[in-house]
N, C-alpha and C positions, 0 to 999 in steps of 0.2 A: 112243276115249277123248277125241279129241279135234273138234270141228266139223272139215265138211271144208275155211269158209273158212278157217280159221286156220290149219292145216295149207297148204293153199296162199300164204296171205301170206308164213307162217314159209319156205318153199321159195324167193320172190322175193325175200324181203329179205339170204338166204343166198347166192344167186346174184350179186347187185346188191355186196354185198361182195365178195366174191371176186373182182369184174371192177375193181372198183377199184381193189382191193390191189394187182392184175398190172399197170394202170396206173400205178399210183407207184412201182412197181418197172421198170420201164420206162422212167419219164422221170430217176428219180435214175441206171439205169445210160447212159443216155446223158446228161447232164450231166456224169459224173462221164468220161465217154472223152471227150467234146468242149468243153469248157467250160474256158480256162484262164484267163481274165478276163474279166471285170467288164465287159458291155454296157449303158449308160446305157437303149439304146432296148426290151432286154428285161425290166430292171429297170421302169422305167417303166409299163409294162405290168402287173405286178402292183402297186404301191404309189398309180396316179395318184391314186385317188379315195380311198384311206383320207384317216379324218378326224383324222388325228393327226400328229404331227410327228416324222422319221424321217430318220435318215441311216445310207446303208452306205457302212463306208470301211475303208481297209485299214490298216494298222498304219506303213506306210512313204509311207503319203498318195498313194499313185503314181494309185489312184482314190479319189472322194468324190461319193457320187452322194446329193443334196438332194431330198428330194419336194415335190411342188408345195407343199401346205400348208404346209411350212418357207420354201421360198423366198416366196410370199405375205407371212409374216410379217415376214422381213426384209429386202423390198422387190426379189428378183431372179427375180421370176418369166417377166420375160421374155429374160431376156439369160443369157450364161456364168456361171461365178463361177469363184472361186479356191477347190478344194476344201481348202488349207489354211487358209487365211484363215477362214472358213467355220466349219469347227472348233473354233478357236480363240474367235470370235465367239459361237458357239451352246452350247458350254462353258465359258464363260466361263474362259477361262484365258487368262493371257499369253503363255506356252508351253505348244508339244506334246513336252514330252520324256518320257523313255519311265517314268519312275518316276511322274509326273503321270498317264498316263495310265493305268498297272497299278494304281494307285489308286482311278481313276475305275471301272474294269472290276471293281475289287474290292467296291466297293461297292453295295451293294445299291440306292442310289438318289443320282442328283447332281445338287443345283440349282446352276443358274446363273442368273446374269439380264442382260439385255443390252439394248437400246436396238432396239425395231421399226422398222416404217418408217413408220408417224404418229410416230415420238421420243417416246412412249410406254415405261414398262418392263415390260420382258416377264420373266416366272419363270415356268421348264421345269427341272422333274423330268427326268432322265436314267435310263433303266434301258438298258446298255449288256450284250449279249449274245457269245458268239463261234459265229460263224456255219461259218465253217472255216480250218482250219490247213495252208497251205501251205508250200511250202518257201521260196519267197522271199517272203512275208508271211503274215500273219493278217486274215483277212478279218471282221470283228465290223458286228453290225445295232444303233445306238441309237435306240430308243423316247422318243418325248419325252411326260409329261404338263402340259400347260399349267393353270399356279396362279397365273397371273396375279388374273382374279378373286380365288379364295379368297384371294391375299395381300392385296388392295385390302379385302375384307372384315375381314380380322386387323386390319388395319390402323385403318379404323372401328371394328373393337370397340376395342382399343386404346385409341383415342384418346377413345371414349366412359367407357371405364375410368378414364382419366385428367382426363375432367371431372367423374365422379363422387367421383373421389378427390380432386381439388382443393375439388373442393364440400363434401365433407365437413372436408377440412385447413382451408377459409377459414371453416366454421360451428364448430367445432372438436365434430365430433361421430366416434364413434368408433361401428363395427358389429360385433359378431360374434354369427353363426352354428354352430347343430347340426343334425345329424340324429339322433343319439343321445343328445345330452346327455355325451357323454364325452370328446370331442373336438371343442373350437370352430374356427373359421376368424375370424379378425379381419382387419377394413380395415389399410389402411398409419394413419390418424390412430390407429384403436386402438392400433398397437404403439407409436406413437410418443408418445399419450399416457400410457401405462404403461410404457415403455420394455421391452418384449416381444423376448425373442431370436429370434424368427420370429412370422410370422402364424397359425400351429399353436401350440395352446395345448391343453393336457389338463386336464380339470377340477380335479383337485388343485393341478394349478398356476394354472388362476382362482382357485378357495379361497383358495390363501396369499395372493392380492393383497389380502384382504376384512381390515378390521381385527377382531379378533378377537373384539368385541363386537359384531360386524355378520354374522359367522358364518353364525348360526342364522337369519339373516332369507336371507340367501344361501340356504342350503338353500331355505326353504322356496320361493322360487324356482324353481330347478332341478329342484325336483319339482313343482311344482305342476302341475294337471291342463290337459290341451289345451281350449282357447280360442278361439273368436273378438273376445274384445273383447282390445284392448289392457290390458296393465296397467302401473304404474309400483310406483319404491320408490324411498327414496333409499339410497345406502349409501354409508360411508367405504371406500377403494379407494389401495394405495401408490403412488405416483404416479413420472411419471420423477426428478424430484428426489429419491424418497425419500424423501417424507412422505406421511404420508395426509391426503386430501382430497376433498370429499364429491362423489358422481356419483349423478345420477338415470338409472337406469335402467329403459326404456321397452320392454319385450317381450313376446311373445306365442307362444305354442304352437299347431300345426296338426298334426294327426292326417294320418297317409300315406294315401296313397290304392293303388288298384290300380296308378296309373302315376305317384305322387309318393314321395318319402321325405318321412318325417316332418322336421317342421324348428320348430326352435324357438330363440330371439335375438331380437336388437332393435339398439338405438342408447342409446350413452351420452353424457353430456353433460357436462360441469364444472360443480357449479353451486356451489359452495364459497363463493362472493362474497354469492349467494343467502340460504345457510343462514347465513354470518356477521350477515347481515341481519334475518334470525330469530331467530338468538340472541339480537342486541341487542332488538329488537323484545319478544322473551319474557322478556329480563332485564328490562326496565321494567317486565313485566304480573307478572312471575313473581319475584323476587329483592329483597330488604328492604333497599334501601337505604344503610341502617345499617348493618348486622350482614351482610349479605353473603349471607345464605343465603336459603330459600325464605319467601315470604312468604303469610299467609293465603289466599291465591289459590291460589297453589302445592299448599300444603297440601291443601288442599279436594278438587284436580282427583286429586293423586296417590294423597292419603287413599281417595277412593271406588276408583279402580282396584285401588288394594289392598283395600280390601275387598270386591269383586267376585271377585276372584283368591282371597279367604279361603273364600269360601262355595264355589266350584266346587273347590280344593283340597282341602280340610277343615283348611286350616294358620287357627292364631289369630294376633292382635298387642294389643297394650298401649299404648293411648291416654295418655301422660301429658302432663295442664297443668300448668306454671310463671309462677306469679311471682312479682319481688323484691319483697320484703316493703320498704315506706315508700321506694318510691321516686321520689315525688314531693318526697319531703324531702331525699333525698341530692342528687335533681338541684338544686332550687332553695341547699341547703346546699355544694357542692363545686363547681355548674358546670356548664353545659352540653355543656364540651369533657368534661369527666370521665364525664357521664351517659351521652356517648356510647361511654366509653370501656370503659363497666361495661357497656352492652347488646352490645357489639362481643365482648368477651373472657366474656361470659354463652353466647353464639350457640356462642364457639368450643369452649367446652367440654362445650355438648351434642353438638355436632357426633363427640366424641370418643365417645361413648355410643352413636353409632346404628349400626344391625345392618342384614346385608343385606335390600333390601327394604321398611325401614325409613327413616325423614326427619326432619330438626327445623326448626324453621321459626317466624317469628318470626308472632306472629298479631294482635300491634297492642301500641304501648304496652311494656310491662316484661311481657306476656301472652305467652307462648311455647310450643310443643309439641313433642311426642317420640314418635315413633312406633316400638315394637321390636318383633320377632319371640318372639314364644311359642316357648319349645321345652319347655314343663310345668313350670317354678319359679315360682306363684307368688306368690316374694318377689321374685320380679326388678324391678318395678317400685319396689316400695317401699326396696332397696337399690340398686338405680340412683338413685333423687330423693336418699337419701343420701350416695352418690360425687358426685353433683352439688351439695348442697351444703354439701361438704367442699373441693371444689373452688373455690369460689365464695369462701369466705371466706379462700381464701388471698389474694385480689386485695387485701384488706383493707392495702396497706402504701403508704409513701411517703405523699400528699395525700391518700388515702383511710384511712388508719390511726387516724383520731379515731372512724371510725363501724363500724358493727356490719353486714357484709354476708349476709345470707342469704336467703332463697326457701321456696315452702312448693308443694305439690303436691297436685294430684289425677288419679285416673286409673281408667281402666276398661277393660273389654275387646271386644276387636272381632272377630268380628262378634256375641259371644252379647249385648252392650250396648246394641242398638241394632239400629233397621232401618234405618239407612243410618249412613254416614261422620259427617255432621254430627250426628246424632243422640248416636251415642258419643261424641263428643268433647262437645257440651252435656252429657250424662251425668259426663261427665271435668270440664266446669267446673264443676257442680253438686258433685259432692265436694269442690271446692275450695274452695266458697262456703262447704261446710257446717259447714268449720274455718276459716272468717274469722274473724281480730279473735287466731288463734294464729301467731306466729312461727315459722318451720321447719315446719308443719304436715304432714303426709303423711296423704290419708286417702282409701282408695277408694270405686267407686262400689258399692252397695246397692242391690238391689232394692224393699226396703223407703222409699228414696228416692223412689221414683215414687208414692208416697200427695201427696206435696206437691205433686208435677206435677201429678196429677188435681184437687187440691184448685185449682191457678190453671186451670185449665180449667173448672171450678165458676166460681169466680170472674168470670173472663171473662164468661162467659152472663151474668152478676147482671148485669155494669157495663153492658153494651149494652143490658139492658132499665133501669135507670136513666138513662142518659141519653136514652132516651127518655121516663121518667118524669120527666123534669127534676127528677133528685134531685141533682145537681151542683150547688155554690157558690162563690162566692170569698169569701173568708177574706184580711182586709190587715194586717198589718204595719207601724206606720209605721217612716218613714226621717227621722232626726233631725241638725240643722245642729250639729255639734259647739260652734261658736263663740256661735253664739246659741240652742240648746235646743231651736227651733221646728221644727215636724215641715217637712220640703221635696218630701216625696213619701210613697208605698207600696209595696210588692210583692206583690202577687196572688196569691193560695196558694189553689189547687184544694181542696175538699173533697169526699168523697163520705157526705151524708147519708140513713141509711134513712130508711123512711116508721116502723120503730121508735125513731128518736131516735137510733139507735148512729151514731157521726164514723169513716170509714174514713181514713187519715191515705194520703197520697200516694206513699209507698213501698211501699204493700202494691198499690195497683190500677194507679199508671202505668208501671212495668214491666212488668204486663199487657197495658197498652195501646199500649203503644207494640212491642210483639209480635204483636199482632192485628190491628194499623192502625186500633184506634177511636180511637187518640192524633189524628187528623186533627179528628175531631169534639172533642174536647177542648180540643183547640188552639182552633178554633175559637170556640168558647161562651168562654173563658176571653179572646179579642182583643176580641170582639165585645161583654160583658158587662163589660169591665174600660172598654173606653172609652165607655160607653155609662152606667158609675155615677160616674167621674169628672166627666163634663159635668153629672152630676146633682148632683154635691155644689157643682161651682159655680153656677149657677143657683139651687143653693141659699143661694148668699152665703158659703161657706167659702171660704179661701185656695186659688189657686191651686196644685196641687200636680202631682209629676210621678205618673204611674200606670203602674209597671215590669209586667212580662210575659214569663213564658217558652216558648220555642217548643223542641221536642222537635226530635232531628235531623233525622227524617224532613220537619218539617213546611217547617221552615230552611232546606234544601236544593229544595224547591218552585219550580220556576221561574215561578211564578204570586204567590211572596210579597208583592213590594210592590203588585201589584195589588188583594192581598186586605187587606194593611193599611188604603190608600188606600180602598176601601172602609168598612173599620169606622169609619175617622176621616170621611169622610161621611157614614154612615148615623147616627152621634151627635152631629155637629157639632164637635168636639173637634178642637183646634188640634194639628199634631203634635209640636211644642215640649213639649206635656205627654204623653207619651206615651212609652214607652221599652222597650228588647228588651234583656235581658238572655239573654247567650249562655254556655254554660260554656266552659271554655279546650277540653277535649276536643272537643268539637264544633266549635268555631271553627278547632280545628287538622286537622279529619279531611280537608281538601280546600280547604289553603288561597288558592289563588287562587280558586275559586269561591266560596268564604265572603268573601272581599275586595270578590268581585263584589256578592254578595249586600249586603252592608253597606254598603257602596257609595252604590250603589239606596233604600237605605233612609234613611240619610242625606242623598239628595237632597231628600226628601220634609220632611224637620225634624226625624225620631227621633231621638232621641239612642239610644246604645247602651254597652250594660254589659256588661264583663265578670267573670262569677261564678265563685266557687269559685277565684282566682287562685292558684298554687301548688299547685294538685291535682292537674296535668296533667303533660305531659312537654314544654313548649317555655321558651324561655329568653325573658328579660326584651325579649331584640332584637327579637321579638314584638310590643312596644309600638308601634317604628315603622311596622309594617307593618297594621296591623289599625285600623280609622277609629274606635275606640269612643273615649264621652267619660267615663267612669266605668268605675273599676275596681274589683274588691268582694275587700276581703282575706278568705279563707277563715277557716271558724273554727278551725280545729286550730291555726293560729297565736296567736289572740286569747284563746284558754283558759289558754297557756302564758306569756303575752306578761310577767307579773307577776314569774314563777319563774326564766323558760328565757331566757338572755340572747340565745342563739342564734335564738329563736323574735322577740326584740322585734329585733334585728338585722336579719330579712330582714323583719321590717315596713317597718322606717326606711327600709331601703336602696329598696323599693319605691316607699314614701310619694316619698323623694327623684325619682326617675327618672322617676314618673310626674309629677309638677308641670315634669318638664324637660319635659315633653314635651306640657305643661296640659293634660293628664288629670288629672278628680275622681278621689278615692278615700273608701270607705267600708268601715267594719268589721262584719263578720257575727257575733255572738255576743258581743256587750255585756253584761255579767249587773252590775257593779258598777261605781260609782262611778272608782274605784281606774283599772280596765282604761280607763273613760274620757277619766280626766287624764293618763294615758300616749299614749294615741291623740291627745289634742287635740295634745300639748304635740309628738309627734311631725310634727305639722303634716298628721294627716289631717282631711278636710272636714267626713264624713257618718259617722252610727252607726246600729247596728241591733240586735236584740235585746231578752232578755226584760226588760234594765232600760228601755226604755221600753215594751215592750208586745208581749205576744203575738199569733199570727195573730188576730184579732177579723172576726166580721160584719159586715156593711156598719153598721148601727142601732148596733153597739158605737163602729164607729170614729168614725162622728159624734160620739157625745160625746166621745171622745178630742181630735176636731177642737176643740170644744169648751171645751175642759178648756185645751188648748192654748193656743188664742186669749186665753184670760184671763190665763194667767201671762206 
């Protein structure tokens, strides 16, 4: 069954045992009849060459027999020793008393450590055995393992642990790790930046660190998928203080391998100081000033997110625009500290109104908006502009209780209103426009609406191929010395005439234009053509006169302006003493220290400068000192009433006053009578204008006017 060498082997190896066995049974019974102590020189003979460290000793120390590699290490290799001394030294113990060392024998393993013979420390593992039990002692073999090394090594990690940790404590950055994601391991700075009751931390117990609105970005976190790239996030996190405060966190996810666990963490870092910085930084860009809340920037950024969120949802919202109805009269009538006092307590009351998801936000001027959540009413929008302004004219008391507070609205809906954010919301001012000229108005947007769109989109195309047709004109105005009658200048009024004869009037096409950026070319023709008919009327022997000129915001803000003025006033020879830019107050105030700049510049050159439309806007009189103009133009909503409204000829005078404090001209817009005249002289303004002395006219009209002038 079997080969026959195997069979033979199996026979040898059986043999070879059995002789053995009779031999160790042989020497244990002679040992055991002749053997009653402990010979150093037959001891010696088994242990000389093992390579470990070893002592047999008896329980009552009578022997202690050292093997070489012990005595080596601690320097008695060639001489006697004292086997209790010895002992004691290589056990580290003080004493050998007998409770110490049934201790030692009881334990599965004993370090000591002790000083070699280079003065070096030595650490020996003890495994302590009982070899045999006599009657006048116990004879026991200890085994020593040298950890020297491996201690030295602990020792370096250690201490490498402890420069990592300090590197971390002096960067203040904090680490924790996973392998599962359910149980982290954090650095000592992480516990001690969060004040952590151990470096073990369970995910639920990360969770609750997270402020509660930083949640969901946590999660998505903790699960997000395995990585190689780093990612970050910042998140709010309760701190040891016991407050929350915001931490960027830097980690990444690695998939296990055959011989890794998976592992996923990173580093946290305080950067609270950071994000305080941001804030501020984003309240400048993002936050109105005034009113406190989000500003047309704001709006815009948060507006399209939510409407991106509408179309992937299928949730709707409700675009409404507000504004205070004449409130460029309450400001100029009650005060600037009031005006602000009415934009301020406007903001807080929409504020009261917005829904989650929702914003209100101030979007320039007394122009405001509201953003609310659809949930199928509606009326909701149009009984919201109602609680709002019921609200609004409560403020009506105390110094604002002579005047009539309300607001009027328009609104549409997002996303079916539009294809984008800003779209809906022009849609939303476009309803508002459409009930201009009604107080309290409420009125939404219409489909039907966008026939007028199309129709300025028509438009537009006409006007771009007109001005290439050079069907543009200017149309003057004179401007008359109240004291002496005599015309002292003009103002330049764009026309646009067909090749049929029809006059398109400037309110129908430069809102156009100044939407499609041909206002640039406009502007343009209009500098270039105004100073260029002026030098013409004098060479042709008329009076010296000034030639006013409007420039559109876009064009104003130009950082090329005075280079291009400079220009038109050389290319026609025209001194710029006769030359003038009238600015509206809106626009002078949209950016005012660059408008300061601008004016500035332009007044180095010799222009004089006008400010138009005064009281239409939303700045206060203290305006005066800061803006370089030398003529100011009293609007006409004042000048219509000025006979009737005492209130109305009041903030004429008060103007007329302030500005001569401060020798600033002034001139009146909308002269129709005599009567309005000798109110204006006698109130001691300069200059008039209007249809009682003469409507916009053509160049060949105004001549005779010049004319006409000259003789009287």
């Amino acid at each position: 069954m079997y080969p026959d060498y195997a069979i033979q082997a199996l026979t040898v190896y059986i043999s070879t045992m059995i002789f053995l066995t009779l031999i160790l049974i042989l020497i244990s019974w002679l040992y055991r009849k002749h053997k009653n102590s402990v010979d150093d020189t037959d001891i010696a003979g088994i242990t000389y060459d093992l390579n470990s460290e070893m002592i047999l000793w008896t329980d009552d120390f009578s022997d202690v027999y050292v093997n070489n590699k012990l005595r080596s290490l601690i320097g008695c290799a060639e001489k006697p020793v004292d086997g209790k001394e010895v002992l004691k030294l290589a056990f580290g113990l003080e004493d050998l008393n007998r409770d110490t060392l049934e201790k030692m024998i009881e334990s599965s393993s004993h370090e000591a450590r002790f000083k070699g013979q280079n003065g070096g420390l030595v650490t020996i593992a003890w495994s302590t055995s009982l070899v045999k039990k006599r009657k006048k002692n116990s004879l026991y073999l200890s085994t020593g393992f040298n950890l020297t090394n491996i201690r030295k090594m602990k020792l370096s990690l250690a201490s490498a642990n402890d420069f990592f940790n300090s590197s971390m404590e002096l960067a203040e950055i904090g680490v924790v790790m996973s392998t599962d994601r359910k149980k982290f391991r954090a650095s000592p700075e992480m516990v001690r930046m969060l004040d952590l009751k151990s470096s073990s931390i369970t995910l639920s117990e990360f969770r609750s660190l997270v402020h509660p609105n930083d949640r969901i970005q946590f999660d998505s976190v903790v699960n997000s998928k395995d990585s190689a790239e780093v990612r970050s996030t910042d998140m709010r996190m309760r701190s040891a203080e016991g407050t929350y405060r915001w931490y960027s966190y830097r980690y990444k996810s690695i998939k296990g391998t055959a011989h890794t666990l998976p592992l996923f963490g990173g580093a946290i870092i305080d950067v609270t100081e950071e994000h305080e910085k941001d804030l501020l930084i984003e309240r400048l860009a993002y936050i109105d000033e005034v009113t406190d809340i989000a500003n047309r920037n704001k709006l815009m950024v948060v507006g399209q997110e939510t409407y991106e969120t509408a179309q992937i949802l299928g949730y709707s919202y409700w675009v409404v625009v507000l504004d205070i109805d004449r409130f460029h009269i309450i400001n100029d009538t009650c005060g600037y500290t009031n005006g602000n006092y009415i934009l301020k307590n406007f903001a807080h009351i929409l504020y009261k109104f917005v829904t989650p998801g929702g914003i209100a936000a101030r979007m320039s001027g007394d122009n405001f908006a509201l953003v609310l959540r659809d949930y199928g009413d509606d009326e909701l929008p149009a009984r919201t502009a109602r609680d709002i302004q019921d609200e609004f004219a409560k403020l009506a008391v105390d110094e604002l209780s002579a005047i009539s507070l309300t607001c009027s609205a328009g609104y549409s809906k997002m996303p079916e209103d539009g294809r984008s954010f800003l779209e809906v919301v022009e849609h939303a001012e476009f309803a508002l426009k459409s009930a201009s000229g009604f107080q309290s108005s409420i009125c939404g947007y219409e489909p039907s609406m966008h026939d007028s769109i199309i129709g300025n989109t028509e438009l537009e195309k006409s006007l771009a191929v007109a001005i290439q047709n050079n069907e543009l004109q200017l149309f003057y105005q004179p401007k008359i010395n109240l004291e002496t009658g005599k015309i002292m200048g003009v103002e330049a009024l764009i026309r646009w005439i067909k090749p049929d004869g029809t006059v398109v009037k400037p309110d129908q096409f430069v809102p156009i234009a100044e939407s499609s950026h041909l206002i640039g070319k406009i502007s343009e023709f209009v500098l270039n053509e105004g100073c260029r008919q002026n030098m013409m009327w004098q060479k042709m022997g008329y009076p010296n006169i000034v030639m006013s000129i409007n420039f559109a915001s876009s064009d104003f803000y130009q950082k090329d302006l005075r280079d291009k003025v400079f220009e038109a006033l050389v290319k026609s020879g025209l001194e710029p003493k006769w030359l003038e830019v009238e600015l509206t107050e809106t626009l002078a105030l949209s950016d005012i220290n660059y408008a300061v700049d601008q004016m500035n510049k332009l007044r180095d050159l010799g222009v004089k400068l006008a400010m138009d439309d005064f009281g239409t806007g939303y700045s206060s009189l203290s305006y005066l000192q800061i803006l370089p103009i030398t003529l100011l133009k009293l609007d006409r909503s004042f000048i219509t009433d000025i006979e009737s409204d005492n209130i109305a000829y009041e903030i004429v005078s008060a103007v007329i006053r302030i500005a001569k404090s401060k020798k600033i001209e002034t001139i009146a817009e909308g002269i129709e009578n005599k009567n309005q005249e000798d109110i204006l002289r006698k109130a001691g303004c300069d200059y008039g204008q209007g249809y009682l002395y003469g409507k916009p006219m053509p160049a060949n009209k105004l001549q005779e006017f010049l004319e006409q002038n000259m003789k009287n």
